[in-house]
C-alpha positions as CSV (number, residue, x, y, z in Angstrom):
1,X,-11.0,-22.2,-2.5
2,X,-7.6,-23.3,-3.5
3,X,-4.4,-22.0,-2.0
4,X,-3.3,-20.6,-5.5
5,X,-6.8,-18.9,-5.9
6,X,-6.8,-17.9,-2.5
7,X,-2.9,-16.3,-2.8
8,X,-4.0,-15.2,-6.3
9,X,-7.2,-13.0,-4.9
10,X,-5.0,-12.4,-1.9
11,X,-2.3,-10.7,-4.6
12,X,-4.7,-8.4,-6.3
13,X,-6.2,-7.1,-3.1
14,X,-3.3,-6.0,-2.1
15,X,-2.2,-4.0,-5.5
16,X,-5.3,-2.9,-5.6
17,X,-5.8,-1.0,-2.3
18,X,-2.0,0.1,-3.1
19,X,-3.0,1.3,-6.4
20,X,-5.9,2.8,-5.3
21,X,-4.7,5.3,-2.9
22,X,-1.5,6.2,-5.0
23,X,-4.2,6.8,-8.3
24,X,-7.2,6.9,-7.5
25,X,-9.5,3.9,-8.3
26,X,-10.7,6.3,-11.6
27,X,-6.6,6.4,-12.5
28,X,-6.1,2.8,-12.3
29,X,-7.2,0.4,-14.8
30,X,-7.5,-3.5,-14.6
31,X,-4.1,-3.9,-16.3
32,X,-2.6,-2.0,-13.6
33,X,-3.8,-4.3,-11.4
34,X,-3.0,-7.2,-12.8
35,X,0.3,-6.3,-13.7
36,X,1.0,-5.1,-10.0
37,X,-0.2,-8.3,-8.5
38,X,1.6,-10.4,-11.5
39,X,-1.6,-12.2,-12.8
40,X,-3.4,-12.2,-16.0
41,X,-6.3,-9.7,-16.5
42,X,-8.6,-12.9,-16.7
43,X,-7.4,-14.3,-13.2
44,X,-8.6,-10.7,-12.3
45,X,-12.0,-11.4,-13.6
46,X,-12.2,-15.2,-12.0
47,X,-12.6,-13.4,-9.1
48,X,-14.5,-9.7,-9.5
49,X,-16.8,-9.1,-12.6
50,X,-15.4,-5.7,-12.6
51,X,-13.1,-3.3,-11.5
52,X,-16.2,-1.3,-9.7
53,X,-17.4,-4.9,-8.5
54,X,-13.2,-5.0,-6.6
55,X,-13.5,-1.8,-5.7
56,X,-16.5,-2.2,-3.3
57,X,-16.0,-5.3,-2.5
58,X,-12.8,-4.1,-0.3
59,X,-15.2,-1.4,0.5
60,X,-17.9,-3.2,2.0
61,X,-15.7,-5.9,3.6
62,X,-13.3,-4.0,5.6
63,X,-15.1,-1.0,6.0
64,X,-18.0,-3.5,8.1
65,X,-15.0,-5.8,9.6
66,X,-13.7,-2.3,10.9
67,X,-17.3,-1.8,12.2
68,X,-16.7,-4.8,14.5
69,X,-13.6,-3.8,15.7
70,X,-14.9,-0.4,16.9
71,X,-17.9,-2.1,18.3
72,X,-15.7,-4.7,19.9
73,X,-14.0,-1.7,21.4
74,X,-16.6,0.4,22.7
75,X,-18.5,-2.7,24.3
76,X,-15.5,-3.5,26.7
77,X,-16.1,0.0,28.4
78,X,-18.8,0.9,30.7
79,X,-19.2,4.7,30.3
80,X,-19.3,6.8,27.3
81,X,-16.0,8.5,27.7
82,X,-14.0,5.1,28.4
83,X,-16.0,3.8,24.9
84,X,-15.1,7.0,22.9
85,X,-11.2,6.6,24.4
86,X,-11.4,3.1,23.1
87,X,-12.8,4.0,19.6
88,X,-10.4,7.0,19.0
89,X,-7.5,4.1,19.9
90,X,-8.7,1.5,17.3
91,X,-9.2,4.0,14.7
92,X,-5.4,5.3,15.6
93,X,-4.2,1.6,16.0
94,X,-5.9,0.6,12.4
95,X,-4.1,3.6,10.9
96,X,-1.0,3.5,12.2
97,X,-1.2,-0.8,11.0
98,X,-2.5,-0.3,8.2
99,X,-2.3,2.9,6.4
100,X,-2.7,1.6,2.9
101,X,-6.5,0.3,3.9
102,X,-7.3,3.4,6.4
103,X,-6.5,6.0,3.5
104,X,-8.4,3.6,0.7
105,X,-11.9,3.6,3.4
106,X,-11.3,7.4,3.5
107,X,-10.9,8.1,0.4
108,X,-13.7,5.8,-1.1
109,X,-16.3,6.3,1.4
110,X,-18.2,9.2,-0.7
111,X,-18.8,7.1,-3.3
112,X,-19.4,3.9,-1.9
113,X,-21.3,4.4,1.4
114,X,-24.2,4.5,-0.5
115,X,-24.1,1.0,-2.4
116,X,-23.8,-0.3,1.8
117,X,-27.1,-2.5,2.6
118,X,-29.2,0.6,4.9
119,X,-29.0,-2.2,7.7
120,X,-25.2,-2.4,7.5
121,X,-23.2,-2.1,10.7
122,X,-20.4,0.9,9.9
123,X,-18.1,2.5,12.2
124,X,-20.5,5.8,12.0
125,X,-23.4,3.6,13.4
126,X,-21.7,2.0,16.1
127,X,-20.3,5.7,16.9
128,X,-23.8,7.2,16.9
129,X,-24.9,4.7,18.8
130,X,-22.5,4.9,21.6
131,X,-23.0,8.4,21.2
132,X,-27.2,7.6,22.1
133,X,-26.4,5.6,25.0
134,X,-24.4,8.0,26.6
135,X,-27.5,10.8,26.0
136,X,-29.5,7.9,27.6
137,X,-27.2,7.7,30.3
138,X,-27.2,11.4,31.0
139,X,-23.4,11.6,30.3
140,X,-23.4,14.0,27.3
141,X,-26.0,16.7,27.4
142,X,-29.3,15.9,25.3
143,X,-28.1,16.6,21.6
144,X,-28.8,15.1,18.1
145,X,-26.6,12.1,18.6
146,X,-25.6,12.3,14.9
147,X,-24.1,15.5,15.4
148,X,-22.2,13.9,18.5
149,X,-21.1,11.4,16.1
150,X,-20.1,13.7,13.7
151,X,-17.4,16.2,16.0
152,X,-16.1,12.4,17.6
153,X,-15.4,11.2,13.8
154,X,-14.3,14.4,12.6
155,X,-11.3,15.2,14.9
156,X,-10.3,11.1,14.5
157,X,-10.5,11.7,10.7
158,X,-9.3,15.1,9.9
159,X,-6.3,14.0,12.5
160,X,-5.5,10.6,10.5
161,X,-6.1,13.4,7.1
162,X,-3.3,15.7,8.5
163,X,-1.6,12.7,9.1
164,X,-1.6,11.1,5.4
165,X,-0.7,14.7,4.1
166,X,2.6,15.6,6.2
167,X,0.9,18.1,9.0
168,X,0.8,15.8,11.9
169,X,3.4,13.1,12.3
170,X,2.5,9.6,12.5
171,X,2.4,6.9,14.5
172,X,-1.3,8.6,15.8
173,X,-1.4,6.0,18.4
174,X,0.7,8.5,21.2
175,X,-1.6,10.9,20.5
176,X,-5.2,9.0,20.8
177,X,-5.3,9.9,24.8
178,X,-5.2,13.4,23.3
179,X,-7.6,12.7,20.4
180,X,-10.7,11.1,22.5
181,X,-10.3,14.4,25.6
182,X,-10.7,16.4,22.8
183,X,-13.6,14.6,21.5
184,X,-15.0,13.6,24.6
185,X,-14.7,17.3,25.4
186,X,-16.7,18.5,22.5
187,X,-19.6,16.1,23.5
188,X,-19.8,16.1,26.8
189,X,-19.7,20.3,26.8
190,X,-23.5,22.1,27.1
191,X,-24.2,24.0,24.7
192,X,-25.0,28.1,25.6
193,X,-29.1,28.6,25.5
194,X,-30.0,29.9,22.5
């Protein structure tokens, strides 16, 4: 692709994912867009069909390149606690770099999670599977390793949430040690007998 095209793409991207989390995808039309990223609405259309077609295209792209990251991450650790302490640090580090894209994959992941191929590498199936290799390993107690997933992801995310809405105070770096205990914590905990 030429430089132009590529800085051109490059240009609505960015507006985009800016516009995006300030609007809402719904609240921002094409012209938006294209005005942001100073282009004409065709230039827009040279490169997505659609506004839906942009919208999960950044969706699918980072949200799988994030995927990599995390697995990158976890595969550099030996046991389950040093992989979820590595996870809960690349999900801080990508907020606290980028918190434009980290709020957009939030945000959007409700409604385009679903439009993912099924055999898609995400960051919730790299989780779960770390989270079955450490049941494997007889590091976590024997537990529906969705659910395992589910408490690691959910103090990360509702941590970056308070974060984006002025109840904890960014940069969430510092306090990933704190994050992954927690979460390793919640895990690694049996469960009273029923």
């Amino acid at each position: 692709m030429p430089r132009d095209s590529t800085d051109t793409r490059h240009r609505i991207e960015t507006e985009a994912l800016r516009l995006f989390v300030e609007r809402g995808a719904d609240g921002t039309s094409v012209r938006d867009i294209a005005q942001g990223a100073r282009v004409a609405e065709g230039a827009l259309y040279r490169h997505y069909v659609s506004k839906d077609a942009l919208v999960a295209h950044l969706f699918a792209t980072n949200y799988t390149r994030f995927a990599g990251e995390l697995d990158a991450a976890q595969r550099a650790e030996g046991t389950g606690k040093g992989k979820v302490r590595a996870m809960v640090a690349a999900f801080c580090r990508f907020f606290d770099a980028d918190p434009v894209l980290f709020r957009f994959l939030l945000f959007q992941q409700h409604g385009q999670l679903a439009r993912l191929p099924e055999d898609a590498a995400t960051p919730v199936t790299v989780l779960h599977d770390v989270m079955t290799g450490a049941i494997e390993r007889r590091e976590i107690p024997r537990r529906d390793p969705a659910l395992a997933a589910a408490w690691v992801m959910g103090l990360v995310l509702q941590t970056a949430t308070f974060a984006v809405y002025g109840r904890v105070t960014p940069p969430l770096v510092p306090l990933s040690p704190e994050i992954a205990e927690a979460a390793w914590r919640a895990v690694s905990t049996p469960l009273p007998a029923r």
